[in-house]
C-alpha positions in Angstrom: -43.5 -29.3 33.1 -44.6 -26.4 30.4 -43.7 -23.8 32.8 -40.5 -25.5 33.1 -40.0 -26.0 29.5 -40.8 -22.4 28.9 -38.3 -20.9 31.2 -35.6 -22.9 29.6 -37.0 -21.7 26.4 -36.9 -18.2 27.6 -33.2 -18.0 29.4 -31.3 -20.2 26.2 -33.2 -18.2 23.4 -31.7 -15.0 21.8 -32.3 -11.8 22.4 -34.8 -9.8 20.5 -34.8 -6.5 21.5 -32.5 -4.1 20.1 -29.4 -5.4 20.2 -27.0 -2.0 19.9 -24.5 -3.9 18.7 -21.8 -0.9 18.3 -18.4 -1.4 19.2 -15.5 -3.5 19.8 -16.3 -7.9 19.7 -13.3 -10.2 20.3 -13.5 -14.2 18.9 -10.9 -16.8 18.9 -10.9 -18.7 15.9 -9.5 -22.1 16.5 -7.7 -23.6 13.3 -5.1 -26.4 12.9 -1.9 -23.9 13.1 -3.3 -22.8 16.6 -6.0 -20.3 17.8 -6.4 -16.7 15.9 -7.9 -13.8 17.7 -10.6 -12.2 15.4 -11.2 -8.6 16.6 -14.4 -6.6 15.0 -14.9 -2.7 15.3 -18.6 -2.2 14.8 -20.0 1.5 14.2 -24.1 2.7 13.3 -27.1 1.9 14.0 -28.2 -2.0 14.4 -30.3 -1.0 11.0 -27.4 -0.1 9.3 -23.7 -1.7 10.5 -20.4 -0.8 9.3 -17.4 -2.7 10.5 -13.9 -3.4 10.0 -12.6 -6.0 11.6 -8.1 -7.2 12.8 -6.3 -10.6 13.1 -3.4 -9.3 15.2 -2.0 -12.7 15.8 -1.4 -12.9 12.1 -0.8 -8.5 12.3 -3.6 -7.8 9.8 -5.7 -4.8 10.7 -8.3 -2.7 9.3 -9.5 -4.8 6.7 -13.4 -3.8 5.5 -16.4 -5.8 6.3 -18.6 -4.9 2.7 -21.2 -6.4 4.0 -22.6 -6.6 7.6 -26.5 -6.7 8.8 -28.3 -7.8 12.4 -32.3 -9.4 11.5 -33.6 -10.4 14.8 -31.1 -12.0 16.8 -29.0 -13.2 13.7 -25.8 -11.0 13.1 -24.0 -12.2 9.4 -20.6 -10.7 8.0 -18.9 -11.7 4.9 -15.2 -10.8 4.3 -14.6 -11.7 0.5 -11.2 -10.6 0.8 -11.0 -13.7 2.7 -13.4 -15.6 1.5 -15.0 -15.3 4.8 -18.8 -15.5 6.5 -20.3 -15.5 9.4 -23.6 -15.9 11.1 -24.6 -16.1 14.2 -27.2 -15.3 17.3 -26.9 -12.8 19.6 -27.9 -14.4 23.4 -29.1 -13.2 26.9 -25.6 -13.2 28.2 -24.3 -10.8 25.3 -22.6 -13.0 23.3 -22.9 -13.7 19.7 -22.6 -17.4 18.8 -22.2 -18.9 15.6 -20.3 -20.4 12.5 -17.2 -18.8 11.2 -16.7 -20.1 7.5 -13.7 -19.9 5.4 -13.2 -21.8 2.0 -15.9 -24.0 2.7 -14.7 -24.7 6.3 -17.3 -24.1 8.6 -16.4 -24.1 12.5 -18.1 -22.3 15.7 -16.6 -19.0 16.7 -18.6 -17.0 20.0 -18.2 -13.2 20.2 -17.7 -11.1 23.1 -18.0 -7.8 23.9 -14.4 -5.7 24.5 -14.7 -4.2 27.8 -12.5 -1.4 26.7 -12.1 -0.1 23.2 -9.6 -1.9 21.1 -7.2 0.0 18.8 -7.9 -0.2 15.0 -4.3 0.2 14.0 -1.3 -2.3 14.2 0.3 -2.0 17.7 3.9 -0.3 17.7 6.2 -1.3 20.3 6.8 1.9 22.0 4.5 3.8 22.6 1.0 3.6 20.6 -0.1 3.0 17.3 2.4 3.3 14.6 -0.4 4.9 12.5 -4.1 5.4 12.2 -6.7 4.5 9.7 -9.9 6.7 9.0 -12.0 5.1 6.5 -9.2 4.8 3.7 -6.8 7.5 4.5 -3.6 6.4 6.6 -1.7 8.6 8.9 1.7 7.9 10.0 2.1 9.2 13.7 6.0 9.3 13.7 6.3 11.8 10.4 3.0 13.0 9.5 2.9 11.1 6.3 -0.4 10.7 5.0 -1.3 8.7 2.0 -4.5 7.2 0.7 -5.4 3.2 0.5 -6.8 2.0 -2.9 -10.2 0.5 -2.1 -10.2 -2.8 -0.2 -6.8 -2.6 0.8 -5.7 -2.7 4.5 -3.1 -2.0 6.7 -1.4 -5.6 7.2 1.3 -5.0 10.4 4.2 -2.6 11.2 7.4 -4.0 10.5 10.5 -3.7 12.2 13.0 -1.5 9.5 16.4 -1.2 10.8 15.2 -1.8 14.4 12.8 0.7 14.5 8.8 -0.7 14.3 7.7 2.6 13.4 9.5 3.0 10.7 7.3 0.8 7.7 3.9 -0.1 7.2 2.7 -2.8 5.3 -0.2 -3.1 2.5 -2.3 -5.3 1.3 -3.6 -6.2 -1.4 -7.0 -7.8 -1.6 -6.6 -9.4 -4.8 -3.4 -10.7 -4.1 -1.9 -9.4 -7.2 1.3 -7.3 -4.9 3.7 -9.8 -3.7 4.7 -7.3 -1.3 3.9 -3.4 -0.8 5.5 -1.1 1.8 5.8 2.3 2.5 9.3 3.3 5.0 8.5 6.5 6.5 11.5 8.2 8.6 12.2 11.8 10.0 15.3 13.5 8.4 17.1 16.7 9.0 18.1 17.6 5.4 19.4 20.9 5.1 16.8 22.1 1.8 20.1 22.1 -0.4 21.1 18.8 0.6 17.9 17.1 -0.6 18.7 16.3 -3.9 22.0 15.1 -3.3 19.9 12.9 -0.9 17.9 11.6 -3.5 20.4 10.8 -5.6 22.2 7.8 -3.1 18.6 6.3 -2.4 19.1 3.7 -5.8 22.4 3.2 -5.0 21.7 2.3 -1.3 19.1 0.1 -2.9 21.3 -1.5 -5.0 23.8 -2.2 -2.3 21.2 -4.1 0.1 20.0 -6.4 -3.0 23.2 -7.5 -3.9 24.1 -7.8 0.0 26.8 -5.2 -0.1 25.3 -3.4 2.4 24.9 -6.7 4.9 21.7 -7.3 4.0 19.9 -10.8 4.2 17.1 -12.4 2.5 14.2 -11.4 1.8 15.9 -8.0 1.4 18.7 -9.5 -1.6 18.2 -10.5 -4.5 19.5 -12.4 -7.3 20.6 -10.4 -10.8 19.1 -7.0 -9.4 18.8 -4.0 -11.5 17.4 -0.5 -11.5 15.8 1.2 -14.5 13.5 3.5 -16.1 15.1 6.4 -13.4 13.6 9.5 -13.2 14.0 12.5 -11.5 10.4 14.5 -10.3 8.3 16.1 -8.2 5.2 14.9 -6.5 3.2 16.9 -4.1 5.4 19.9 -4.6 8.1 17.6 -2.6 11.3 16.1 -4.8 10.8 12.7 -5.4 12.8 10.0 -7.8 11.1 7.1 -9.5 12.6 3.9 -10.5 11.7 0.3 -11.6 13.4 -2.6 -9.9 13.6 -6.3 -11.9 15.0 -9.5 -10.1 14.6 -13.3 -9.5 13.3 -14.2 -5.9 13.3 -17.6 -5.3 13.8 -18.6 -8.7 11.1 -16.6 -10.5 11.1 -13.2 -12.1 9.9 -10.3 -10.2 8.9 -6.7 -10.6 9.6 -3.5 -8.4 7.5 -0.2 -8.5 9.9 2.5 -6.6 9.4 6.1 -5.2 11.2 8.0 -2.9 9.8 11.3 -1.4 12.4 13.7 0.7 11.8 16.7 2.2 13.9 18.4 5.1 12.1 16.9 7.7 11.3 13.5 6.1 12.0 10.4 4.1 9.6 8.3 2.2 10.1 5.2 0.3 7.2 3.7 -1.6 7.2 0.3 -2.3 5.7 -2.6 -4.2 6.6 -5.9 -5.7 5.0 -8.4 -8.2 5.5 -10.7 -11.2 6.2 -8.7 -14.1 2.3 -9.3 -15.8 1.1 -8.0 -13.1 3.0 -4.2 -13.5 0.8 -2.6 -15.7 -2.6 -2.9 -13.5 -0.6 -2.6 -10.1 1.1 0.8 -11.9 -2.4 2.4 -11.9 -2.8 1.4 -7.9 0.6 2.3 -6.9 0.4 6.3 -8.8 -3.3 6.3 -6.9 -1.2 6.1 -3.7 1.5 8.5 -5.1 -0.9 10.8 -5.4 -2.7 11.2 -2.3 1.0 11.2 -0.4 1.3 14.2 2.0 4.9 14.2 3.3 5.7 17.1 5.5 
């Protein structure tokens, strides 16, 4: 019966040995508006993890794991953006079972290994990834726009603009402070002396979609819309106007940091809305990005 005991003991237990624990784990996370796939990208060592980790069915990617480690057979993650943890052991059959908790919530969530690698941007349509994350820098595949994310953001989904998926990437913010941040990247053919008179119908074209002129529908309208603060510059050596946008969505007052970026070859449209106490420290994240933008 101790022999017995022992084997059970042995085949149940977790492993010890090195674990190797590098690359791509897939969970479904079973909540009360259905199940979520929870997709981790693990890189180094056992001794010293880095991850990111996606929730494509809710077309979040990309966000940072701060804090990952394996001791023994016990993986634990936390994910303060979400006020997530996790912790759990890593078995004989290469699996990592455990307890996924979030605000207080605890429920079991097993791991499994991806038998192919797993993309670590959000899934366009046609063709690939709309864009690629390394570390914090983002590169758009359709233009060549390149810009910088402001630590702990992530890239939250590619959204359709116009009918084309490619076209805009969405931000988050970790701190919830940005209602909603974009960045519409297209490729133009702008003849270089037609770039400024470019620029100048990009507030008016604005304009026309808030008010609905343009046959635009909510979310994209909005009620008493106007443009101010307008200037005229240059960022990155490329032309670029800057505006502030203020409005009323669903009955409260709203804020709207604008830049647009043309060059001959490509329009960019940076974007980011929140109530109007929360400008002046999303101003200081929004010329961060400004700043790091490459548009070819």
């Amino acid at each position: 019966m101790k022999l017995l005991i022992s084997v059970i003991l042995a085949v149940s237990s977790p492993v010890l040995a090195t674990a190797d624990l590098a690359g791509d784990w897939i969970g479904v996370h079973n909540t009360p508006q259905g199940p979520h796939h929870i997709v981790l990208h693990v890189t180094g060592a056992d001794t010293a993890l880095k991850a990111t980790t996606d929730s494509p069915d809710q077309g979040v990617y990309g966000v940072p794991i701060p804090s990952i480690t394996l001791s023994g057979p016990t993986l634990q993650f936390r994910v303060p953006v979400f006020d997530v943890t996790f912790s759990g052991e890593l078995h004989s059959d290469g699996t990592i079972a455990g307890t996924f908790s979030q605000h207080g919530l605890a429920t079991p969530l097993v791991f499994e290994r991806s038998a192919v690698p797993l993309p670590k941007a959000a899934p366009q349509t046609q063709g690939g990834p709309a864009g690629v994350l390394q570390g914090q820098r983002y590169h758009h595949n359709l233009t060549g726009v390149e810009f910088d994310l402001p630590y702990g953001w992530f890239i939250g989904r590619t959204a359709a603009s116009d009918g084309d998926p490619s076209q805009m990437t969405v931000l988050k913010d970790p701190d919830g402070r940005a209602i909603f941040a974009s960045v519409f990247m297209a490729k133009a053919d702008i003849p270089p002396a037609a770039v400024s008179g470019a620029l100048s119908g990009a507030i008016p074209s604005l304009i026309a979609r808030r008010s609905g002129a343009s046959g635009a529908h909510a979310p994209h309208t909005a009620q008493a819309y106007s443009v101010r603060d307008v200037e005229r510059t240059s960022i990155g050596g490329r032309q670029a106007v800057r505006a502030i946008g203020d409005s009323e969505q669903a009955g409260r007052k709203t804020t709207e940091l604008l830049t647009w970026i043309y060059t001959e070859h490509t329009r960019a449209f940076f974007f980011m809305r929140m109530v109007p106490e929360n400008m002046q420290a999303l101003q200081t994240t929004f010329d961060q990005i400004l700043q790091s933008a490459v548009i070819p």
